[in-house]
Every structure is written in structure tokens, then in C-alpha cells.
DRENMI-591741 format. One record per residue (C-alpha): x negated, y negated, z negated; residue in three letters. Coordinates in Angstrom, 3 decimals. Example, Ala and Ser with C-alpha at 12.3 -4.5 7.8 and 13.67 -1.06 7.14 Angstrom:
<atoms>
<atom><X>-12.300</X><Y>4.500</Y><Z>-7.800</Z><residu>ALA</residu></atom>
<atom><X>-13.670</X><Y>1.060</Y><Z>-7.140</Z><residu>SER</residu></atom>
</atoms>
This chain:
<atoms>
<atom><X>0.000</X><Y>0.000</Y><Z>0.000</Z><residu>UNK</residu></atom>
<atom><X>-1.473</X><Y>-3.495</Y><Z>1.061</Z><residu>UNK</residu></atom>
<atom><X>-0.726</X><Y>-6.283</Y><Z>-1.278</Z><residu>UNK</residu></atom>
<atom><X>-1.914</X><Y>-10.015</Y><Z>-0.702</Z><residu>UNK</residu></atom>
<atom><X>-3.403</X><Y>-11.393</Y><Z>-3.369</Z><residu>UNK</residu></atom>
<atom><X>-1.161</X><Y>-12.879</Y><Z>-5.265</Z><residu>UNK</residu></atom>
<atom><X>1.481</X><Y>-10.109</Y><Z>-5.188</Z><residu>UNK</residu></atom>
<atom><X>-1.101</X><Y>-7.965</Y><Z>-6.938</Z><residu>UNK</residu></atom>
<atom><X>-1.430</X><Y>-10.476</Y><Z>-9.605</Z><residu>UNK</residu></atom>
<atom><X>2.511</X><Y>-11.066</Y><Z>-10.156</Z><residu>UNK</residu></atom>
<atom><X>2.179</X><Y>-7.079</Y><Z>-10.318</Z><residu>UNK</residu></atom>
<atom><X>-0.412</X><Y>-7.373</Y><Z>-12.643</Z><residu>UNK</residu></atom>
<atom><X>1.470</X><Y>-9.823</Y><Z>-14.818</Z><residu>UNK</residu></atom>
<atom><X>4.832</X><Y>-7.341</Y><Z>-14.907</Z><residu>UNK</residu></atom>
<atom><X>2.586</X><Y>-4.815</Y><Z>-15.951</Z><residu>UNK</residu></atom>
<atom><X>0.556</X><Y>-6.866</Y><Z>-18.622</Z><residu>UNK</residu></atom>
<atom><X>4.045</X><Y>-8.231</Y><Z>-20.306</Z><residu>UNK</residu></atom>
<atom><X>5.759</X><Y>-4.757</Y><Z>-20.400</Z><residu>UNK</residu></atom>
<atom><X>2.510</X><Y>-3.069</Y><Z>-22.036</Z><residu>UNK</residu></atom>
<atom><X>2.435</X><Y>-6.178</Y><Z>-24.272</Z><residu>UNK</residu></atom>
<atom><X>6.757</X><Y>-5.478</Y><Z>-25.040</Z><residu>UNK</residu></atom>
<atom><X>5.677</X><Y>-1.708</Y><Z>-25.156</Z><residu>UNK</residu></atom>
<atom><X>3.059</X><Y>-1.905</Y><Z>-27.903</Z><residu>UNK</residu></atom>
<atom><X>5.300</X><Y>-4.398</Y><Z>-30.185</Z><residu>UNK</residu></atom>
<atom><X>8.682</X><Y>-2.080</Y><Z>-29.908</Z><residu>UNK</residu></atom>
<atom><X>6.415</X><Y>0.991</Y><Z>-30.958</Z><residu>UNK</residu></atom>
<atom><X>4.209</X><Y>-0.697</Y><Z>-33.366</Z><residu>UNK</residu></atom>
<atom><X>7.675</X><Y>-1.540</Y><Z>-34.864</Z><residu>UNK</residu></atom>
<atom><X>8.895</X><Y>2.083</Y><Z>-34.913</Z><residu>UNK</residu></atom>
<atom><X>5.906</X><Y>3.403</Y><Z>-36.412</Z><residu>UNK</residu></atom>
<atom><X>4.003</X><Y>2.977</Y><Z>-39.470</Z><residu>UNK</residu></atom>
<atom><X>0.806</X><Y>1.593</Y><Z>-38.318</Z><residu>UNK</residu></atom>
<atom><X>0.053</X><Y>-0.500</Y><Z>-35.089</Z><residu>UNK</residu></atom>
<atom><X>0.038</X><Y>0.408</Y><Z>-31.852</Z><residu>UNK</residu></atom>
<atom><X>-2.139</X><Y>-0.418</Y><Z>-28.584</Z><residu>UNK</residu></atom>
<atom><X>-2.074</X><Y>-0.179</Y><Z>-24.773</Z><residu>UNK</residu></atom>
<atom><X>-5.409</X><Y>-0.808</Y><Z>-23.521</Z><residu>UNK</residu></atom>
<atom><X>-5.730</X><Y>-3.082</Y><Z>-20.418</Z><residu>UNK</residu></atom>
<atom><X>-4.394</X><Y>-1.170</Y><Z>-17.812</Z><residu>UNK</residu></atom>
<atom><X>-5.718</X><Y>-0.391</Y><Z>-14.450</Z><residu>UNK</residu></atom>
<atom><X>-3.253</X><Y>-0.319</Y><Z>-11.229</Z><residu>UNK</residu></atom>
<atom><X>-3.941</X><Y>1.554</Y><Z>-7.903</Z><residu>UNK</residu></atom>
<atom><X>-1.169</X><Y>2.838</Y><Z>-5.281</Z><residu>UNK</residu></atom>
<atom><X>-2.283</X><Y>6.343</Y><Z>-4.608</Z><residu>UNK</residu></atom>
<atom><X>-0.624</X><Y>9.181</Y><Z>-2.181</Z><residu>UNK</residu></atom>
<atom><X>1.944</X><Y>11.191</Y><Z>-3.205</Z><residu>UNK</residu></atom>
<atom><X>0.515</X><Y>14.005</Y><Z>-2.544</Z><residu>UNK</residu></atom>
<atom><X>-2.920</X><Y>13.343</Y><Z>-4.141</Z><residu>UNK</residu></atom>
<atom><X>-0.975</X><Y>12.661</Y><Z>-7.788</Z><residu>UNK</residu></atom>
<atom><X>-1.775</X><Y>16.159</Y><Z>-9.204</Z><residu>UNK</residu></atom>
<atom><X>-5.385</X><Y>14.627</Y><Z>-9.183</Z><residu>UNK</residu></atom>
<atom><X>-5.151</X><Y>12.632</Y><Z>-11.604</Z><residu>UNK</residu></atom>
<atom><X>-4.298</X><Y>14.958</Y><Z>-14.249</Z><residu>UNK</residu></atom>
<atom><X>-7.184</X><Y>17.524</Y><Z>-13.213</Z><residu>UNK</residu></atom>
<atom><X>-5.054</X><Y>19.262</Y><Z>-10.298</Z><residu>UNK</residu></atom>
<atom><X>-2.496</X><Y>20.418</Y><Z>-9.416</Z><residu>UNK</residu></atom>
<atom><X>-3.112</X><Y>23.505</Y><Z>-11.690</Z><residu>UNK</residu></atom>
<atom><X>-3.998</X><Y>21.657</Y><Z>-15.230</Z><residu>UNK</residu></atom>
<atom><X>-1.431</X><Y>21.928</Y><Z>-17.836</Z><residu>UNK</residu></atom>
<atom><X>-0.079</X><Y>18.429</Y><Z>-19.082</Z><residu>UNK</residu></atom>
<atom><X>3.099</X><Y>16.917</Y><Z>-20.679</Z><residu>UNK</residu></atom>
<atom><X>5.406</X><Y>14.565</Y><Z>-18.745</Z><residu>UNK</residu></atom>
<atom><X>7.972</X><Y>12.461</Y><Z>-19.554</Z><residu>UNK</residu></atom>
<atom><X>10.329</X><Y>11.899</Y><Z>-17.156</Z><residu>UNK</residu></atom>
<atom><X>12.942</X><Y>9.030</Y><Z>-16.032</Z><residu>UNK</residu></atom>
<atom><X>14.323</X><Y>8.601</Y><Z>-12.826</Z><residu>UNK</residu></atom>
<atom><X>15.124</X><Y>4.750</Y><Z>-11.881</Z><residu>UNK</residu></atom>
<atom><X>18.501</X><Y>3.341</Y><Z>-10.838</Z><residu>UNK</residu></atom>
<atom><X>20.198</X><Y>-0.129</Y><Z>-9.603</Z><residu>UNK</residu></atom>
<atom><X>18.603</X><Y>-2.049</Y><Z>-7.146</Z><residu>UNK</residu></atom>
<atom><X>15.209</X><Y>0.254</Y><Z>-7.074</Z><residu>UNK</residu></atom>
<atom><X>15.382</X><Y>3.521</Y><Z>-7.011</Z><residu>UNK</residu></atom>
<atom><X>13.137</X><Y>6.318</Y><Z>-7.825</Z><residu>UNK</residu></atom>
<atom><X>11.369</X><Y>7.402</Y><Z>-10.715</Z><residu>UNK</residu></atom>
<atom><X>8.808</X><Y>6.698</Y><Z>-13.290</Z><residu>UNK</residu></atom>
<atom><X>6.973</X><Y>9.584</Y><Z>-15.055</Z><residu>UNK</residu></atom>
<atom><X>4.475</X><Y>9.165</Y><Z>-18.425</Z><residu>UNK</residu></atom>
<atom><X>1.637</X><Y>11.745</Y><Z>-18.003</Z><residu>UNK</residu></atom>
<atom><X>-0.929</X><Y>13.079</Y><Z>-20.250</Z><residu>UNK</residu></atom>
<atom><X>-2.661</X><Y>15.775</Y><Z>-20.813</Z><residu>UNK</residu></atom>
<atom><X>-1.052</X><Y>18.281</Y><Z>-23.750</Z><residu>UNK</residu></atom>
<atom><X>-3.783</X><Y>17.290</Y><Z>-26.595</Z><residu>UNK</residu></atom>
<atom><X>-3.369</X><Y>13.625</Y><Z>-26.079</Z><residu>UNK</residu></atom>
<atom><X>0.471</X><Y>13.869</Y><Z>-26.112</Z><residu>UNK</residu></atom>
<atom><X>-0.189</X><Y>15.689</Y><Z>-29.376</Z><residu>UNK</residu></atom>
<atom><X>-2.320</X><Y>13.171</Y><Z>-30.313</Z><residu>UNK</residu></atom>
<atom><X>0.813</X><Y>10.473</Y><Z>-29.859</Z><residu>UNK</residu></atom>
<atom><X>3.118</X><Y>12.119</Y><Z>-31.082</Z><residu>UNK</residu></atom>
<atom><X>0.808</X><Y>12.351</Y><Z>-34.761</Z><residu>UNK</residu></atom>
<atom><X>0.439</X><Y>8.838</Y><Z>-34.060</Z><residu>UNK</residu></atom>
<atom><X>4.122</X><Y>7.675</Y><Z>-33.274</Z><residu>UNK</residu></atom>
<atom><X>5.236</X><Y>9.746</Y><Z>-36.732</Z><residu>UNK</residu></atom>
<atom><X>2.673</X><Y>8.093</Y><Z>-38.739</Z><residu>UNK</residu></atom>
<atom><X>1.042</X><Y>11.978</Y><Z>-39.213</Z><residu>UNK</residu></atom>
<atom><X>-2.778</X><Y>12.487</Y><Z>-40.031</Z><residu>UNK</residu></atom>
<atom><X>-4.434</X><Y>13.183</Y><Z>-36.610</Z><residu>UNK</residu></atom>
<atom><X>-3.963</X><Y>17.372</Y><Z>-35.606</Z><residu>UNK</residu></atom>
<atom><X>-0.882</X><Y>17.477</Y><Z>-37.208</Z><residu>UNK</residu></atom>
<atom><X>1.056</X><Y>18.292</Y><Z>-34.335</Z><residu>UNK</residu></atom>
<atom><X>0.441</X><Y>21.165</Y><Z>-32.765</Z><residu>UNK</residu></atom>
<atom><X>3.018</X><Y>22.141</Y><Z>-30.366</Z><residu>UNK</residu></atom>
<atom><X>5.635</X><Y>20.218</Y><Z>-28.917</Z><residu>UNK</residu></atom>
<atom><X>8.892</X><Y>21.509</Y><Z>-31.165</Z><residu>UNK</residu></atom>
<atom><X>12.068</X><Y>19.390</Y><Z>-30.696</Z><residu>UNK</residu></atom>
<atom><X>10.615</X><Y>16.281</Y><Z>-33.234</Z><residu>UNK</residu></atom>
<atom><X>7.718</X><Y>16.151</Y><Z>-31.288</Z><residu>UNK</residu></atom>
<atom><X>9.344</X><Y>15.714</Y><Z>-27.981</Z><residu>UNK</residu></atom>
<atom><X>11.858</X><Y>13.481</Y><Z>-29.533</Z><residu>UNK</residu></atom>
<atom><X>9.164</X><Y>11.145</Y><Z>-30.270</Z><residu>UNK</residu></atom>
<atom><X>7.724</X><Y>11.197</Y><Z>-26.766</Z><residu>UNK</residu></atom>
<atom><X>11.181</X><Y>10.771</Y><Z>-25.103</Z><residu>UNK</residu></atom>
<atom><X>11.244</X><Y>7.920</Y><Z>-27.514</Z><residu>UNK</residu></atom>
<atom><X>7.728</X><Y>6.722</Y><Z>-25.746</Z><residu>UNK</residu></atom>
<atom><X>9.161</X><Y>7.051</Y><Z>-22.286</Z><residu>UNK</residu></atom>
<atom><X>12.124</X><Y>5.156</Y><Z>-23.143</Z><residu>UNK</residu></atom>
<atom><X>10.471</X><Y>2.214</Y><Z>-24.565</Z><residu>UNK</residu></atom>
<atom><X>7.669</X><Y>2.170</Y><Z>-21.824</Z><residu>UNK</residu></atom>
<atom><X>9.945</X><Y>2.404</Y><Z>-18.996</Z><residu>UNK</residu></atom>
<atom><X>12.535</X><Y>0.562</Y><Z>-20.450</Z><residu>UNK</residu></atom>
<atom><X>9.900</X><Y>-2.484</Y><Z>-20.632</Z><residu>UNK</residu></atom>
<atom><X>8.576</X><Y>-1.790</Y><Z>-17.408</Z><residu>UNK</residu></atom>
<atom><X>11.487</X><Y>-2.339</Y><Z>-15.988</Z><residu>UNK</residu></atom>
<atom><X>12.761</X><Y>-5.045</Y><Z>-17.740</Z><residu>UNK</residu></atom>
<atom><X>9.588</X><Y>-7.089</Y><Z>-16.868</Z><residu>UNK</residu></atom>
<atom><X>10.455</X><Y>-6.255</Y><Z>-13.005</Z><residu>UNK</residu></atom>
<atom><X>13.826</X><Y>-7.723</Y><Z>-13.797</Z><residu>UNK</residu></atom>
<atom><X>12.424</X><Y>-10.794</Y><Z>-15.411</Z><residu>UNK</residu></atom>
<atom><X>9.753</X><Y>-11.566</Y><Z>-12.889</Z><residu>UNK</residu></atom>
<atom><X>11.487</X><Y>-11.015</Y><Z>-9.822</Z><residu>UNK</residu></atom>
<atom><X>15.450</X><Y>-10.875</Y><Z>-10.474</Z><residu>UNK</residu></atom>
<atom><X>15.866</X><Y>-6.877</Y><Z>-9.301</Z><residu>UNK</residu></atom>
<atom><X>18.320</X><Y>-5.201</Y><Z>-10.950</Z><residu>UNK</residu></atom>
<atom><X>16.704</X><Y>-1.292</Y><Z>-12.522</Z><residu>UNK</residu></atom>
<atom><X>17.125</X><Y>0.815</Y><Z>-15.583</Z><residu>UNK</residu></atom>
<atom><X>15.857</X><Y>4.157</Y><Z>-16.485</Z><residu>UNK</residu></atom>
<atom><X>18.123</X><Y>6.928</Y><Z>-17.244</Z><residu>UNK</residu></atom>
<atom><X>17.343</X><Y>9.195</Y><Z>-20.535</Z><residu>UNK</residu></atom>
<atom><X>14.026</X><Y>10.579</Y><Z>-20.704</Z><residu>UNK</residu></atom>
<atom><X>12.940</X><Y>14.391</Y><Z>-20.388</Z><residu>UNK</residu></atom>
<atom><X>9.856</X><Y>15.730</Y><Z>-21.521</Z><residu>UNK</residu></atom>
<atom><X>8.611</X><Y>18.193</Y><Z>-19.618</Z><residu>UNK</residu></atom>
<atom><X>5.137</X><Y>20.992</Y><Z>-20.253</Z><residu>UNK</residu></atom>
<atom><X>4.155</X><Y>22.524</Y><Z>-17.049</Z><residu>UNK</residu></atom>
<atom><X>1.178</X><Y>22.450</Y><Z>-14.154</Z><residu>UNK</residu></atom>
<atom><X>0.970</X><Y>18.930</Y><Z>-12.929</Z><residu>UNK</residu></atom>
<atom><X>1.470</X><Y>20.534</Y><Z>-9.151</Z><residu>UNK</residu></atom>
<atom><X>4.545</X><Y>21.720</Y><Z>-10.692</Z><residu>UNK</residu></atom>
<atom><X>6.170</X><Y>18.475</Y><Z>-11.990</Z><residu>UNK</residu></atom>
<atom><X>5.187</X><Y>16.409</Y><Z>-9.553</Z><residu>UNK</residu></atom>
<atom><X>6.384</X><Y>18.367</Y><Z>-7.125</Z><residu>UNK</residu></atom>
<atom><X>9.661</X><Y>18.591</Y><Z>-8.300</Z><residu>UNK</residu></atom>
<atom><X>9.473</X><Y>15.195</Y><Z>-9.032</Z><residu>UNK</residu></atom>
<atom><X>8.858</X><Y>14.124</Y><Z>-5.690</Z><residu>UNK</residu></atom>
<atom><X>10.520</X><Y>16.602</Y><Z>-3.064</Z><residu>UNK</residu></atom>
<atom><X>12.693</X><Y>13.847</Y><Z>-2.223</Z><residu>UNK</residu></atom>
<atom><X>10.646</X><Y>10.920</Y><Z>-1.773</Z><residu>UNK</residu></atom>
<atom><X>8.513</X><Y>12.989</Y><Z>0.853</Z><residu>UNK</residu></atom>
<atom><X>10.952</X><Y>12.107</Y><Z>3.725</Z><residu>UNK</residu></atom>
<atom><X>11.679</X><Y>8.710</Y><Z>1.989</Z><residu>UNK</residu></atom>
<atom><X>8.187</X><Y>7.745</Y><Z>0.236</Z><residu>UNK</residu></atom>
<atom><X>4.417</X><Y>7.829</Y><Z>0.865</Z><residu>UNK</residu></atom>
<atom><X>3.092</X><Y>6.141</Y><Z>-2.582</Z><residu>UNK</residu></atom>
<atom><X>3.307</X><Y>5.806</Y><Z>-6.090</Z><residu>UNK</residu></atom>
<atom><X>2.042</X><Y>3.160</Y><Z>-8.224</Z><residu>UNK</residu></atom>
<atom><X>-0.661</X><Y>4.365</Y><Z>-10.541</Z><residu>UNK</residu></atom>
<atom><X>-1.103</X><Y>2.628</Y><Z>-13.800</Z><residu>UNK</residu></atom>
<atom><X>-3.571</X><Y>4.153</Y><Z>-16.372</Z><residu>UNK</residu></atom>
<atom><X>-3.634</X><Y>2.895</Y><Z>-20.109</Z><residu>UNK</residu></atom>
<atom><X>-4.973</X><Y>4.186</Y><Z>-23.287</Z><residu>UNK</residu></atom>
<atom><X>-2.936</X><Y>3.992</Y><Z>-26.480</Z><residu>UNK</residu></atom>
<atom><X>-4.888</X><Y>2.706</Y><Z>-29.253</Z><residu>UNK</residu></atom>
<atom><X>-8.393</X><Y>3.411</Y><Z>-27.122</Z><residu>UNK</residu></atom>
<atom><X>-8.077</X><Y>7.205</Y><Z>-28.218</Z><residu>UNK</residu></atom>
<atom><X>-5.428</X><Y>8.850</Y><Z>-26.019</Z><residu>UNK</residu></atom>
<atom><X>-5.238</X><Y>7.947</Y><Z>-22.373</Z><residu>UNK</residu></atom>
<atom><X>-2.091</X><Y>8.809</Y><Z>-20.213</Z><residu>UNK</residu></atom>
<atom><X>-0.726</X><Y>7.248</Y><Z>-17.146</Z><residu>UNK</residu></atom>
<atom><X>2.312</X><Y>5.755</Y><Z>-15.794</Z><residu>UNK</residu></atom>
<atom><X>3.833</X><Y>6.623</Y><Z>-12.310</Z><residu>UNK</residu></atom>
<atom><X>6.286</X><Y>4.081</Y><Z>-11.019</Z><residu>UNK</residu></atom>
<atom><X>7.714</X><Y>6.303</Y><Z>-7.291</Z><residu>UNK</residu></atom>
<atom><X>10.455</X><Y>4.051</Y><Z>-5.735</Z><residu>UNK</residu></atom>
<atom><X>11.565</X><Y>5.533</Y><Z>-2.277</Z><residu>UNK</residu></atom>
<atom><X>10.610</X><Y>3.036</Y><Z>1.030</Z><residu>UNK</residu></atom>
<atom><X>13.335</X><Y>1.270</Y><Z>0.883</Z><residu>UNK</residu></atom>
<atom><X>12.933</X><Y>0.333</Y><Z>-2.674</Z><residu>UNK</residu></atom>
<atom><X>8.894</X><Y>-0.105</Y><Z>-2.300</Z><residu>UNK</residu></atom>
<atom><X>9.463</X><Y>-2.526</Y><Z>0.402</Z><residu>UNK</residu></atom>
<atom><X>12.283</X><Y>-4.340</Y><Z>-1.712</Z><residu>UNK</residu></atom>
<atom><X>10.047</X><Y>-4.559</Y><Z>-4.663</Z><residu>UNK</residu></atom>
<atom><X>7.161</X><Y>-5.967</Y><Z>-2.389</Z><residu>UNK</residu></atom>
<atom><X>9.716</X><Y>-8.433</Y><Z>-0.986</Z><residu>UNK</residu></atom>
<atom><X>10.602</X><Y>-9.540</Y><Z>-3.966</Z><residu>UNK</residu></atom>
<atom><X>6.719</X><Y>-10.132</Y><Z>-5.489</Z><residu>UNK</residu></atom>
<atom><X>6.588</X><Y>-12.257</Y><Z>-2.720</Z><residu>UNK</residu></atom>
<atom><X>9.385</X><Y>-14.588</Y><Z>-3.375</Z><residu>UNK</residu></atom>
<atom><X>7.889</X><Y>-15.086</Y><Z>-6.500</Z><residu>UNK</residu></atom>
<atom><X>6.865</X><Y>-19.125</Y><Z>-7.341</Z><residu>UNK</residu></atom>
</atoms>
């Protein structure tokens, strides 16, 4: 995906501000604070996502939303399974290796993540450039990354080439990243709008 300049950086900024909304809502839940680290954006091939979690064969935890209104598509939080353990001690205030399987409080909490994450990713797009998107409920999901993804995506392949890559680290420790898949139409509306932006 090509991006002038200055789309990148009203990108940038939605990004920034829902990380920012992100880290105060779960700081709030929890009993200690919480951190995104700056995060890093990149539009990457669909079919080159499983990459980023080690292949398409690596087990990791996903939590999944799909995205309705004016952009559709969906948005998926991935990490790898010790470093969604490692959140979910985090997120219920639990001395680190606490956690260690993901029972039905553990992926509670993460559904909690996605929703809040999402839910001010979205919001930011709304802010910045008037579009109209929400997330439906979050599902947490352990499985091979080819295997997600894949079911994730099956439908964007005739409607959607990329996928908007945004990797963070909560509190420095436990890295994980965001996957924001619109279909063309939506991509292209989304773009539009970062352009009208003054």
C-alpha cells in the first residue's frame, strides 16, 4: 500500500491516540499501570501474515474481532502463547507465571484486551477522519498462525491484498501485534478519507 506522506502520519497519529486510550482504559482495569510501547506500522501481504508470528506452523493466541459500519473487515491481536500468558498475569494483577493455560478467566481477560484495543482503534479512526466502525465481541482463539489467519482471511482474498501491521509491546516485556484487514473497498475508503484530513 502506497501512502503520501502525510497520510502515513494522520495514520500514525490514529494509531498513537488509540494506544495512548488503550493503555489508560487498561491501566484503569488493572491494578498496576499499563504500557504500549511506540508502535511500528507496515502494510504487509496477506498471505505473508503467518510470518510474523514464526510461520504459518507456530502456535500463538489470537484475539479476534471482525469490523462493521462504514469499514469492514477485521482486526486480530496476536501473540505468541507465553506472552499472552504473560498479559493475562499482568491484566489480573497476578505475580508473573501465574497463568499457565488459557482456562475461561484467562481468555476473559484477553477478550477484555481485544475489546479495549480495537474498540480504541477504531474510535480514533472515527475521530480523525469521520468513518463510521465498531468491532463486534471478541474471540480468543489458540491454534497455528497458518490456521487463523487463514480462516481469518478466506474472504478478503478475492476482496483484499493487505493488512495493516502494527507491532507494540505492552509494558516493554510482552510484544504482540495488531492486524487491522479491511476488504478493497474499505482500504481505499479509509485511504480516501486520510486524505481529506486538514
Amino acid at each position: 500500500m502506497q501512502l503520501q506522506s502525510n497520510q502515513w502520519q494522520y495514520l500514525e497519529q490514529i494509531v498513537a491516540q488509540a494506544f495512548a486510550d488503550s493503555a489508560r482504559s487498561l491501566t484503569q482495569m488493572t491494578t498496576g499501570e499499563i504500557n504500549l510501547l511506540q508502535p511500528e506500522l507496515s502494510f504487509l501481504p496477506l498471505k505473508e501474515l503467518p510470518g510474523i508470528a514464526g510461520g504459518p506452523a507456530s502456535v500463538v493466541v489470537a484475539v479476534y474481532l471482525a469490523v462493521e459500519g462504514d469499514i469492514h473487515g477485521h482486526v486480530v491481536l496476536l501473540f505468541k502463547p507465553e506472552n499472552a500468558r504473560g498479559l493475562v498475569d499482568l491484566l489480573l494483577g497476578h505475580p508473573p507465571g501465574t497463568c499457565q493455560e488459557l482456562d475461561e478467566l484467562a481468555s476473559s481477560a484477553l477478550a477484555e484486551l481485544g475489546n479495549v484495543c480495537s474498540s480504541a482503534f477504531m474510535n480514533a479512526i472515527a475521530d480523525r477522519t469521520g468513518l463510521e466502525v465498531k468491532p463486534t465481541p471478541p474471540v480468543v482463539v489458540e491454534d497455528m498462525a497458518g490456521a487463523i489467519l487463514e480462516a481469518v482471511v478466506v474472504d478478503l482474498y478475492q476482496s483484499g491484498d493487505e493488512a495493516l501491521v502494527v507491532a507494540t509491546s505492552f509494558n516493554g516485556a510482552l510484544p504482540g501485534h495488531l492486524l487491522l484487514m479491511p476488504d478493497t473497498v474499505s482500504m481505499a475508503r479509509l485511504v480516501a478519507a486520510l486524505e481529506a484530513i486538514r
